[in-house]
PyMOL CGO cylinders between C-alpha atoms (Angstrom):
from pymol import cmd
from pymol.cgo import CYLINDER

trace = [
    CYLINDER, 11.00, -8.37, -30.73, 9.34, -5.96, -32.99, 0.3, 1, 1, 1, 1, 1, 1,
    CYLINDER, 9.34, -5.96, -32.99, 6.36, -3.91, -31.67, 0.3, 1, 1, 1, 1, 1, 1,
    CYLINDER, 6.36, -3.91, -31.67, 3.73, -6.09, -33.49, 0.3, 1, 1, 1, 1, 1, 1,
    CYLINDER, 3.73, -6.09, -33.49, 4.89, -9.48, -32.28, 0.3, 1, 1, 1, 1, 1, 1,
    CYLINDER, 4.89, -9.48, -32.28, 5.65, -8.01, -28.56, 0.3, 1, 1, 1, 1, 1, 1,
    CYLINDER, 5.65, -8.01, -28.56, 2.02, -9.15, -26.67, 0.3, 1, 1, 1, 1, 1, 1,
    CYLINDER, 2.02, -9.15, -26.67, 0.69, -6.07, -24.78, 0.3, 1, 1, 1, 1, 1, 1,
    CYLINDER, 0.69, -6.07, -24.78, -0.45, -6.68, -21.48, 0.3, 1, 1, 1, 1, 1, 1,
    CYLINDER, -0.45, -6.68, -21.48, -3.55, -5.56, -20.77, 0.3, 1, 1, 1, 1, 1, 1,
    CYLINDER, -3.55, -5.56, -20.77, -4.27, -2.61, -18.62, 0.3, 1, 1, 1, 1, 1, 1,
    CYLINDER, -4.27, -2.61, -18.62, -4.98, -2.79, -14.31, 0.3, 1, 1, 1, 1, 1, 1,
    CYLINDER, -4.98, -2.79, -14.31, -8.48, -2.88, -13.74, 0.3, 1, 1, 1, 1, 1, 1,
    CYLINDER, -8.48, -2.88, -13.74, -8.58, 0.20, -11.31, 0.3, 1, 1, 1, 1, 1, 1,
    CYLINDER, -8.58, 0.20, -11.31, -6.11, 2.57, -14.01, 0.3, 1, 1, 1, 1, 1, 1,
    CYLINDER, -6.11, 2.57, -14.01, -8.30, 1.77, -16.99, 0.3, 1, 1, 1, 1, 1, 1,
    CYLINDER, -8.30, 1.77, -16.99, -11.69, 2.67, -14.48, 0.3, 1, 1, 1, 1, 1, 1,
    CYLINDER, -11.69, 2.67, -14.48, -9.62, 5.45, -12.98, 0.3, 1, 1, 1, 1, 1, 1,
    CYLINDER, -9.62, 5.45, -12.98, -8.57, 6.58, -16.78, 0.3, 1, 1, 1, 1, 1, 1,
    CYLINDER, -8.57, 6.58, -16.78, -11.67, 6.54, -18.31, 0.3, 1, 1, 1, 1, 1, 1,
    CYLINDER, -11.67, 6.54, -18.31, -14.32, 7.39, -16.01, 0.3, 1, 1, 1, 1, 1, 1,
    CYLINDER, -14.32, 7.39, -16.01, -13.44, 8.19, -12.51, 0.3, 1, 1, 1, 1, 1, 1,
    CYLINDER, -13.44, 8.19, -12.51, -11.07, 11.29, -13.21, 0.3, 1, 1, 1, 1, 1, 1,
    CYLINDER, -11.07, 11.29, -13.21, -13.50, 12.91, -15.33, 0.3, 1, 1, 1, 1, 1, 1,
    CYLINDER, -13.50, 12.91, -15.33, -16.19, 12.42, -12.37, 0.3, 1, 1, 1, 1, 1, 1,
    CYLINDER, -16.19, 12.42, -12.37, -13.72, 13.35, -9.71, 0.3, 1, 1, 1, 1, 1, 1,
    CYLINDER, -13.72, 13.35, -9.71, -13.16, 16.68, -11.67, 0.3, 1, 1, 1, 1, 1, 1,
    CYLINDER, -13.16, 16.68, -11.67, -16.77, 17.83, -11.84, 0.3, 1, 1, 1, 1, 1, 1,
    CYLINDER, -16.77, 17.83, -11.84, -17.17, 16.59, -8.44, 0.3, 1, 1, 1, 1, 1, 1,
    CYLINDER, -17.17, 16.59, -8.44, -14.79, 18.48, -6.66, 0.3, 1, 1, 1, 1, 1, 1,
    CYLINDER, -14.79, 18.48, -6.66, -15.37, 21.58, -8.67, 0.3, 1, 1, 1, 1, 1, 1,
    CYLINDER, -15.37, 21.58, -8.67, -11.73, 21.64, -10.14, 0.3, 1, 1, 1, 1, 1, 1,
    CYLINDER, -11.73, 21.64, -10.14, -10.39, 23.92, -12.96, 0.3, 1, 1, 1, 1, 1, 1,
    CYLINDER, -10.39, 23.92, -12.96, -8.71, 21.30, -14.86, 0.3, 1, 1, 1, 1, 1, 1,
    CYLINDER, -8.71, 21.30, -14.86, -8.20, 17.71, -15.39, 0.3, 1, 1, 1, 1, 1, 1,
    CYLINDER, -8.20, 17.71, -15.39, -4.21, 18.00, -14.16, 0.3, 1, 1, 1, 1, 1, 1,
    CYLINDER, -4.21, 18.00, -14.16, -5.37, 18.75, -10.65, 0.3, 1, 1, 1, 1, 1, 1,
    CYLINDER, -5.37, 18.75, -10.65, -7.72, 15.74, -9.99, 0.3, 1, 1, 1, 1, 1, 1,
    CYLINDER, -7.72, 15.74, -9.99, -6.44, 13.54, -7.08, 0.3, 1, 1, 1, 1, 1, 1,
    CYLINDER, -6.44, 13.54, -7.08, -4.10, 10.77, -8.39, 0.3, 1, 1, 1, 1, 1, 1,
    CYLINDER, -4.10, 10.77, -8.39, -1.99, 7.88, -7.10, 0.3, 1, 1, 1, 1, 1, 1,
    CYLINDER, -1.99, 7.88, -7.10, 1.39, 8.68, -6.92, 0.3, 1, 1, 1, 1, 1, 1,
    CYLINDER, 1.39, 8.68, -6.92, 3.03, 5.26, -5.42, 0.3, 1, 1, 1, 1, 1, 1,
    CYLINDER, 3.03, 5.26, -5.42, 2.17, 2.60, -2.93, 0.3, 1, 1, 1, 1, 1, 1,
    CYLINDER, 2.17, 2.60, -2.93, 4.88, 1.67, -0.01, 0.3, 1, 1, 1, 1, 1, 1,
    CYLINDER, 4.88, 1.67, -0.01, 4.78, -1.49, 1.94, 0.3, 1, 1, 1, 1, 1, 1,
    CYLINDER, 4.78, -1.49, 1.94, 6.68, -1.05, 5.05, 0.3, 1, 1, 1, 1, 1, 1,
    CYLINDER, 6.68, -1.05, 5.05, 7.64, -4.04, 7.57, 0.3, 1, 1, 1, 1, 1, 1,
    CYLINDER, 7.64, -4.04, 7.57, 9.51, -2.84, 11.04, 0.3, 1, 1, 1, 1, 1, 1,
    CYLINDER, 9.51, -2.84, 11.04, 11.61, -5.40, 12.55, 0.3, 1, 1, 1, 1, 1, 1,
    CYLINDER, 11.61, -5.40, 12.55, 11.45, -4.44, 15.98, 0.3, 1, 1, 1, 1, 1, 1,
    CYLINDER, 11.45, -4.44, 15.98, 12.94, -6.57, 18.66, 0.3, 1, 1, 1, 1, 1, 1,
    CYLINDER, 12.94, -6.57, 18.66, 13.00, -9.65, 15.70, 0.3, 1, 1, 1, 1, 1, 1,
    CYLINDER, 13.00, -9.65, 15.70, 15.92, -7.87, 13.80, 0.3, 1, 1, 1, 1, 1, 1,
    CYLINDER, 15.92, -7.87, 13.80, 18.53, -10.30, 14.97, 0.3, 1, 1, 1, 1, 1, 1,
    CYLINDER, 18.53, -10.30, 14.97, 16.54, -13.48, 14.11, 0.3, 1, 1, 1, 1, 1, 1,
    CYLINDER, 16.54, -13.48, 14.11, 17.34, -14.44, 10.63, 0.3, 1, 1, 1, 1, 1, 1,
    CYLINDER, 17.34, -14.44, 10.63, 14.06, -16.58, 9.89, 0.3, 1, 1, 1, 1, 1, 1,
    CYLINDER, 14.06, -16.58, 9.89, 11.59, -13.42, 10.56, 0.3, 1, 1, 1, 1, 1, 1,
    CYLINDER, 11.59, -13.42, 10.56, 14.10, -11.40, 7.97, 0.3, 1, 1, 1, 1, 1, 1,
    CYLINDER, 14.10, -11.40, 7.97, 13.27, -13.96, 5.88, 0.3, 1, 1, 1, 1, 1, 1,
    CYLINDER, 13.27, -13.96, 5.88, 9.67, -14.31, 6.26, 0.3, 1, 1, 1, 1, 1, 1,
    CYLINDER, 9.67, -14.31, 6.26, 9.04, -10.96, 5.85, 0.3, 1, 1, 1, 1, 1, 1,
    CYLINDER, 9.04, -10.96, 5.85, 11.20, -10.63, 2.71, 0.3, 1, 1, 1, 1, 1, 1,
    CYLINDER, 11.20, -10.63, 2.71, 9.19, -13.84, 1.08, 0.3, 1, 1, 1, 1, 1, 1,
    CYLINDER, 9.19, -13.84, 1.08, 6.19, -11.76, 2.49, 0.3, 1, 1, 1, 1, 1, 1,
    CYLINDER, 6.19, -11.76, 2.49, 6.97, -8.57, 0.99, 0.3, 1, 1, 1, 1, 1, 1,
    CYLINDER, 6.97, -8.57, 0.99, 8.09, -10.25, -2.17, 0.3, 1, 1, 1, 1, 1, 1,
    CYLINDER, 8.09, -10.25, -2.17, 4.87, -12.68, -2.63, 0.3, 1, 1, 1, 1, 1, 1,
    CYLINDER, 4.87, -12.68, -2.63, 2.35, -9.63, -2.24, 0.3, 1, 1, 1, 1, 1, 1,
    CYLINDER, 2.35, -9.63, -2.24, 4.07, -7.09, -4.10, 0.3, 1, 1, 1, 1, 1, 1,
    CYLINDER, 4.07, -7.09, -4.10, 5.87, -8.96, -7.41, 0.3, 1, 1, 1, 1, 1, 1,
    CYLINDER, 5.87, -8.96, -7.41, 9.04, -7.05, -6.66, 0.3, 1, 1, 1, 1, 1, 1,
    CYLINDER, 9.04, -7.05, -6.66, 12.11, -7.79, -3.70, 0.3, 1, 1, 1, 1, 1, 1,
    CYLINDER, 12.11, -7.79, -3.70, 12.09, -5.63, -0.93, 0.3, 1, 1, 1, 1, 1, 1,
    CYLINDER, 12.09, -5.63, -0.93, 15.29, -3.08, 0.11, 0.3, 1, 1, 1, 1, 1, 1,
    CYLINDER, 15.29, -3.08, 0.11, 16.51, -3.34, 3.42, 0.3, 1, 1, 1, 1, 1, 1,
    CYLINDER, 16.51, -3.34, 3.42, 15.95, 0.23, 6.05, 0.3, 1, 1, 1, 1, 1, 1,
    CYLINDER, 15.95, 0.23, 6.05, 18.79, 0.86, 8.74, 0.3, 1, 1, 1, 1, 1, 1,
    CYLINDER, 18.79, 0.86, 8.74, 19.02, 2.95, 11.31, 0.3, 1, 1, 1, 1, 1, 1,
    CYLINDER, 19.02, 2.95, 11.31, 20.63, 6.52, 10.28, 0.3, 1, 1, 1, 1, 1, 1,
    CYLINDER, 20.63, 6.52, 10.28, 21.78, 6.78, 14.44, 0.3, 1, 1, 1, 1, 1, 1,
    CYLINDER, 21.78, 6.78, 14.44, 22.88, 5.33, 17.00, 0.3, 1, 1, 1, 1, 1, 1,
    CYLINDER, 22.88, 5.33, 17.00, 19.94, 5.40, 19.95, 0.3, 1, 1, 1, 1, 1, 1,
    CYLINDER, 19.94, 5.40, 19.95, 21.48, 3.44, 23.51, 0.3, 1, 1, 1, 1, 1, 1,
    CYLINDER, 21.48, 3.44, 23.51, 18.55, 2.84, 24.68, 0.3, 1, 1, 1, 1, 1, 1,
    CYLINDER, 18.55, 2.84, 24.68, 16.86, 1.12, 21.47, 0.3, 1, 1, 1, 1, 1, 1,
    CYLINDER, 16.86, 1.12, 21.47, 20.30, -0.83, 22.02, 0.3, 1, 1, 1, 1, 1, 1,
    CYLINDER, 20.30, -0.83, 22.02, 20.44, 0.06, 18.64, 0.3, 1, 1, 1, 1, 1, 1,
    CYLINDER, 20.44, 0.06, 18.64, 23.47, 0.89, 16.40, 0.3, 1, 1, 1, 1, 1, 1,
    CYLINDER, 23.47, 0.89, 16.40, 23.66, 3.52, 12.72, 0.3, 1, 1, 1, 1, 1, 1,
    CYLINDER, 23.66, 3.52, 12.72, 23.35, 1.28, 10.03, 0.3, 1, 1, 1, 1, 1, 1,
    CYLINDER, 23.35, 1.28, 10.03, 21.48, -2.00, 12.30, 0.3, 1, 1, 1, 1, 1, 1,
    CYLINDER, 21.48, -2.00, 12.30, 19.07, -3.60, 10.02, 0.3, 1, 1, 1, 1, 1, 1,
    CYLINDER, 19.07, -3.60, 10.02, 15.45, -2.55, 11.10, 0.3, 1, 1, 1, 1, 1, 1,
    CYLINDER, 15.45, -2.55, 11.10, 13.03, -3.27, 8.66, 0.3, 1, 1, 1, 1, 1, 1,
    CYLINDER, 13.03, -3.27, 8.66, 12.16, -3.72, 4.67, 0.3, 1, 1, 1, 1, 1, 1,
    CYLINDER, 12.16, -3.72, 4.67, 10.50, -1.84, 2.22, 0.3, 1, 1, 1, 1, 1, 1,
    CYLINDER, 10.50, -1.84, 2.22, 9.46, -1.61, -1.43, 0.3, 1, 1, 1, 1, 1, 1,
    CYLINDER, 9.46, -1.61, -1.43, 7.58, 0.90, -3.60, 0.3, 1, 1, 1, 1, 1, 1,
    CYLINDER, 7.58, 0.90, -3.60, 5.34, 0.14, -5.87, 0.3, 1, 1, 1, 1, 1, 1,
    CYLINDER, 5.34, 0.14, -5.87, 4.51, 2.35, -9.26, 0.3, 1, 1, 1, 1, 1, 1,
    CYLINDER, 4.51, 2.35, -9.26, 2.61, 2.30, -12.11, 0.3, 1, 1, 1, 1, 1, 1,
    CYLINDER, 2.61, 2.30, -12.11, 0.85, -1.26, -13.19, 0.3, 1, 1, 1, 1, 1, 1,
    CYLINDER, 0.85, -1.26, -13.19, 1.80, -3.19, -10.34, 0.3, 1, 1, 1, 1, 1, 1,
    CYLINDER, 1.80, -3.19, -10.34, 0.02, 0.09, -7.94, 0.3, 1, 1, 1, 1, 1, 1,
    CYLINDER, 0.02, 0.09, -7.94, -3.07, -0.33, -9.38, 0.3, 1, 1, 1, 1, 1, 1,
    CYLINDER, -3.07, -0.33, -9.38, -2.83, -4.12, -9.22, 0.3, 1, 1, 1, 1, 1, 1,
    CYLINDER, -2.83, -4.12, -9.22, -1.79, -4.31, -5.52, 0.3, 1, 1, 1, 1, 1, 1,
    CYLINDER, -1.79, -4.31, -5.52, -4.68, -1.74, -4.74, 0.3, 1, 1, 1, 1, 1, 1,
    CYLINDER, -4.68, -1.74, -4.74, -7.24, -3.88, -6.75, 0.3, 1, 1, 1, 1, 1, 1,
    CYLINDER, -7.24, -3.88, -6.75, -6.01, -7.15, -4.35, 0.3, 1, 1, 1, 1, 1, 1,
    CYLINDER, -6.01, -7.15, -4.35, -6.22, -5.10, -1.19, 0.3, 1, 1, 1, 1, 1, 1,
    CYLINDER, -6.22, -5.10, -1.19, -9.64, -3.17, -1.71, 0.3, 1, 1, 1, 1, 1, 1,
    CYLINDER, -9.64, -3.17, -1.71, -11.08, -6.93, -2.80, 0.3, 1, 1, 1, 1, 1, 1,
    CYLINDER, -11.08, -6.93, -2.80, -9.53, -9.68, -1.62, 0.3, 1, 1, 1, 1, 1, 1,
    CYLINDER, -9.53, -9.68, -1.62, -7.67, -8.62, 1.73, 0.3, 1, 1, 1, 1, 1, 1,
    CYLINDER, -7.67, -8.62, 1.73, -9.63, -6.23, 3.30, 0.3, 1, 1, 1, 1, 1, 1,
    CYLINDER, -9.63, -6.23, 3.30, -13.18, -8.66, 3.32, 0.3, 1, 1, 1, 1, 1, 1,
    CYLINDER, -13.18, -8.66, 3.32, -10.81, -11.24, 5.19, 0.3, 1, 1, 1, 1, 1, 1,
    CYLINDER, -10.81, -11.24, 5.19, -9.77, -9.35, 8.00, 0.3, 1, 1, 1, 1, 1, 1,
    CYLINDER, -9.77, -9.35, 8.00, -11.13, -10.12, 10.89, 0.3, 1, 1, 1, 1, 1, 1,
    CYLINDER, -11.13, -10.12, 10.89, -13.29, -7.65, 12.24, 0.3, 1, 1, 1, 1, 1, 1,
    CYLINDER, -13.29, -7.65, 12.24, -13.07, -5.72, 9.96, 0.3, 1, 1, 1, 1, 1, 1,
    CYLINDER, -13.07, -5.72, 9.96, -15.49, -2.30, 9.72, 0.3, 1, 1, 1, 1, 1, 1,
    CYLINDER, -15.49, -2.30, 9.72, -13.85, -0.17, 7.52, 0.3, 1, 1, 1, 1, 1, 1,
    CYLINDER, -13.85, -0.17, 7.52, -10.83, 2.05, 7.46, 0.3, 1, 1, 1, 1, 1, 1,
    CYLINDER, -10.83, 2.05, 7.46, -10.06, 4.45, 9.71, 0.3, 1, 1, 1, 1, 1, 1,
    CYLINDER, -10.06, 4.45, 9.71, -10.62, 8.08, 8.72, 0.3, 1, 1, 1, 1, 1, 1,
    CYLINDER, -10.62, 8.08, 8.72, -8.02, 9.57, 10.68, 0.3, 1, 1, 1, 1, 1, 1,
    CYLINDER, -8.02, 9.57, 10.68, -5.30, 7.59, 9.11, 0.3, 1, 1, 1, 1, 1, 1,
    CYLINDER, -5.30, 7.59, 9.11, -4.93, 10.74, 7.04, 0.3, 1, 1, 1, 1, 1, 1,
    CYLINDER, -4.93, 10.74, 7.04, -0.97, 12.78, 7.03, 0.3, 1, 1, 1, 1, 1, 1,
    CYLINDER, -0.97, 12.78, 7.03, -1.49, 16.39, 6.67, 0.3, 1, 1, 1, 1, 1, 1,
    CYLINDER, -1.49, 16.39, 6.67, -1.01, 16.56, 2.71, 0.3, 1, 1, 1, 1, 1, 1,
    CYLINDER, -1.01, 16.56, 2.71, -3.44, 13.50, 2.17, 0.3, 1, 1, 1, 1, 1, 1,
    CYLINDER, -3.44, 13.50, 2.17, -1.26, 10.68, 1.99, 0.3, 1, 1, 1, 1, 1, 1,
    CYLINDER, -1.26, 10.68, 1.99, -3.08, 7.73, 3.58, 0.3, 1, 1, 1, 1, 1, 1,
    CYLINDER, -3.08, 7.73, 3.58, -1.99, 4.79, 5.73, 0.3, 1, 1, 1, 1, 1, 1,
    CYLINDER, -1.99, 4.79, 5.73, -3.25, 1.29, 6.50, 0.3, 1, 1, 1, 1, 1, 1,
    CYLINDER, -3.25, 1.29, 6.50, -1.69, -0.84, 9.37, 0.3, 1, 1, 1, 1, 1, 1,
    CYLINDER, -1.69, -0.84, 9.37, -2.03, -4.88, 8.91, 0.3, 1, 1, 1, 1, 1, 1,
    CYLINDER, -2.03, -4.88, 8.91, -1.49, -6.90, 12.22, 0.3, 1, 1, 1, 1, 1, 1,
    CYLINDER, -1.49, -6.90, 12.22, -1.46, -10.02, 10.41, 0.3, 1, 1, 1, 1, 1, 1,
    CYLINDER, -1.46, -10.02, 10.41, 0.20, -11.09, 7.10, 0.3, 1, 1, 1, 1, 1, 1,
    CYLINDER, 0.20, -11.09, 7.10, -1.48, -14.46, 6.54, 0.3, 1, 1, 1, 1, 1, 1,
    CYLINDER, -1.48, -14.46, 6.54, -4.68, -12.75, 5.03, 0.3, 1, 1, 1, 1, 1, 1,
    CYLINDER, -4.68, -12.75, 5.03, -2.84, -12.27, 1.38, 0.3, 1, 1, 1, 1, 1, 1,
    CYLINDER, -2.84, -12.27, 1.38, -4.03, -15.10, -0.54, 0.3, 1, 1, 1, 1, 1, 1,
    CYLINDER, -4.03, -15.10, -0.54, -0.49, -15.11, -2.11, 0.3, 1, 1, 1, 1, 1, 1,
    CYLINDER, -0.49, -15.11, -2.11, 0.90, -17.04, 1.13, 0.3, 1, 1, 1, 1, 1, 1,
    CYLINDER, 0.90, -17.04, 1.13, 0.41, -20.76, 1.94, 0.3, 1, 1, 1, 1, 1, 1,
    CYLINDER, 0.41, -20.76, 1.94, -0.18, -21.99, 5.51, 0.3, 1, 1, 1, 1, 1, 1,
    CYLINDER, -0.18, -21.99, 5.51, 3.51, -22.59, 6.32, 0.3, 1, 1, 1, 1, 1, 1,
    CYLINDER, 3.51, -22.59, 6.32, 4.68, -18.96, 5.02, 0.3, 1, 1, 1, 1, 1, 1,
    CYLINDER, 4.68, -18.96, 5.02, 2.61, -17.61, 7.63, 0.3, 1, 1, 1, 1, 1, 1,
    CYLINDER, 2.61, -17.61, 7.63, 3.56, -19.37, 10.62, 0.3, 1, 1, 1, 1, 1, 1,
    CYLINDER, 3.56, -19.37, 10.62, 5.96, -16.31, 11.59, 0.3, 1, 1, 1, 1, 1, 1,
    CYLINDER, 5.96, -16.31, 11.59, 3.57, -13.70, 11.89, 0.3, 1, 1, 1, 1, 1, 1,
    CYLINDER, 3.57, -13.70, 11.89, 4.33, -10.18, 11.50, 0.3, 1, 1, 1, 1, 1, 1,
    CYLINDER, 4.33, -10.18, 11.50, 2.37, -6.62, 10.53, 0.3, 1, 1, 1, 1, 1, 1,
    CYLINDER, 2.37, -6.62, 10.53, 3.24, -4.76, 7.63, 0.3, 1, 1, 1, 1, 1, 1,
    CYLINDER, 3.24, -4.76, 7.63, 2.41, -0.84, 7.01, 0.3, 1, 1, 1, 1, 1, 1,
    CYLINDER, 2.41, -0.84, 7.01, 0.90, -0.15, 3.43, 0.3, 1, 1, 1, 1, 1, 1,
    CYLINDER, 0.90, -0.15, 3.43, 0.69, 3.87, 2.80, 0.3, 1, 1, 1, 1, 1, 1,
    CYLINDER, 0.69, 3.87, 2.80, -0.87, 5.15, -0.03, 0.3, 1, 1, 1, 1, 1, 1,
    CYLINDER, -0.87, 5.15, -0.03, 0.73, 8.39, -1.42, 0.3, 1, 1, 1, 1, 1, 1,
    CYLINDER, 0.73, 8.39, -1.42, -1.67, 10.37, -3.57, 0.3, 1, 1, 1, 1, 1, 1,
    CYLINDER, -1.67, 10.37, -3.57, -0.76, 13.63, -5.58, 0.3, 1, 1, 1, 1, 1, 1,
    CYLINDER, -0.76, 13.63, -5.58, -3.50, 16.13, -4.71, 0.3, 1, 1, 1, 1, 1, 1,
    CYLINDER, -3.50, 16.13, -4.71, -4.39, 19.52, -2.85, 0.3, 1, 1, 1, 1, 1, 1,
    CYLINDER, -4.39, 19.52, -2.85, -5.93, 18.60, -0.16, 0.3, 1, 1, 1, 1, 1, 1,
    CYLINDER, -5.93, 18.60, -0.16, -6.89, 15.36, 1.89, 0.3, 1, 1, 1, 1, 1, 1,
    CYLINDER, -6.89, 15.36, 1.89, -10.76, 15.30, 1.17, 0.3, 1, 1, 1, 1, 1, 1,
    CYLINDER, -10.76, 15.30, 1.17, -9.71, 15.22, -2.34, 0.3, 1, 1, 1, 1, 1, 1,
    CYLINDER, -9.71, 15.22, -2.34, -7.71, 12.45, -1.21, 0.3, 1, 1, 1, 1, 1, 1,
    CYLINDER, -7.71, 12.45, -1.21, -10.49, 10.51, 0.17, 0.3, 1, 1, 1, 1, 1, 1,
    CYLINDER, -10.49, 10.51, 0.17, -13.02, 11.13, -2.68, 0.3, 1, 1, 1, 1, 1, 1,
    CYLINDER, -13.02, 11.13, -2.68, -10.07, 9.31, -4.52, 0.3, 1, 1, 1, 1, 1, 1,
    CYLINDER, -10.07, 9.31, -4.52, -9.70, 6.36, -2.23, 0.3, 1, 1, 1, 1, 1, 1,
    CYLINDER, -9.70, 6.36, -2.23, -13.77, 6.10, -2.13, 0.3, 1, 1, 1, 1, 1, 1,
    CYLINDER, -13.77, 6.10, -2.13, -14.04, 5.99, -6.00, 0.3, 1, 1, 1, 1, 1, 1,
    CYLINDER, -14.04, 5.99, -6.00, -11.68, 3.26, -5.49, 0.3, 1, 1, 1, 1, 1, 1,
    CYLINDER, -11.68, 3.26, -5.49, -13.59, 1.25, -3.73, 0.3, 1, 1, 1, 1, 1, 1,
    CYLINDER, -13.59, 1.25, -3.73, -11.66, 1.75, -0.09, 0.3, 1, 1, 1, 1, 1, 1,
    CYLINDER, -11.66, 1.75, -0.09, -14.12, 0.95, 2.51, 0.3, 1, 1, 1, 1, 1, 1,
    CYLINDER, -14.12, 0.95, 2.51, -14.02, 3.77, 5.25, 0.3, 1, 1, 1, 1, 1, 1,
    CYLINDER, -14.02, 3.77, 5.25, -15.85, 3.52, 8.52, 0.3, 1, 1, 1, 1, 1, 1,
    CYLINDER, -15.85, 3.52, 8.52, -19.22, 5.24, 9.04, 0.3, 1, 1, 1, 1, 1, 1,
    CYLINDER, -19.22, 5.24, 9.04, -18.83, 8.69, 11.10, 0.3, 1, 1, 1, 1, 1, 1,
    CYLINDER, -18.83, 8.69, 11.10, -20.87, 8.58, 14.14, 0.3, 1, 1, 1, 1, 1, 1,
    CYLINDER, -20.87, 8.58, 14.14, -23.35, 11.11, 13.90, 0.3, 1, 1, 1, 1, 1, 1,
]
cmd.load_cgo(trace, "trace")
């Protein structure tokens, strides 16, 4: 297909917002020198540890369907690098899934979790502020995989958690949250 008969997709929500008005306000903001060093997402990884469920086939495969319903793209399989005796685990056991998500689909996935999922968790009061790493990256635990509109009733009958961190490229993790916050992430209110 030729270039003017190709349909172009439109633009995420959150990289057109980010694009044209939140990196401009992040760099006055945070009193930066130029616009390459405002806070920006890098990738998104969604995690999901087996545990003690690795040898039973049907969780594999719920959390693959999982994994793959949410995120648009099939997951890659982790294994152990060692041996541990006590984990009565063996290098190279299967013991867990991951994928990493770039570009469009980022922005998308980030969109569905800031306004769909995060409203339907139960309890929910905001993230946690200390769920900061050391160079800003930022990580959200879900207990519960049945609050992704993606999955029906039966999908979900297997629960398991899933680990979503969000790597940002940045200098240091306040710019990190003034990113996330711009966003629309929902952190919890510091007791005062």
């Amino acid at each position: 297909m030729s270039e003017k008969t190709a349909a172009k997709s439109p633009m995420p929500r959150l990289k057109e917002l980010y694009n044209s008005k939140l990196a401009s306000e992040l760099l006055t903001e945070l009193n930066l020198g130029n616009i390459n060093q405002v806070p920006k997402l890098e990738k998104i990884v969604i995690n999901v540890g087996l545990g003690k469920a690795k040898e039973k086939k049907k969780v594999i495969e719920v959390a693959t369907n999982t994994v793959t319903k949410i995120t648009g793209q099939k997951p890659i399989d982790t294994v152990a690098k060692k041996s541990i005796a006590g984990f009565k685990l063996r290098e190279g056991n299967k013991i867990g899934i991951k994928t990493t998500l770039r570009g469009d689909r980022m922005y998308e996935f980030l969109d569905r979790l800031v306004n769909i999922v995060m409203p339907r968790l139960r309890d929910f009061h905001g993230t946690s502020l200390s769920s900061f790493d050391k160079t800003g990256n930022y990580s959200i635990g879900i207990s519960d995989q049945s609050v992704f509109p993606e999955l029906t009733f039966d999908e979900t009958t297997t629960t398991h958690g899933l680990q979503i961190v969000i790597v940002i490229n940045n200098e240091d993790w306040s710019h990190s949250k003034a990113l996330l916050t711009k966003l629309g992430v929902p952190f919890e209110k510091e007791n005062k």
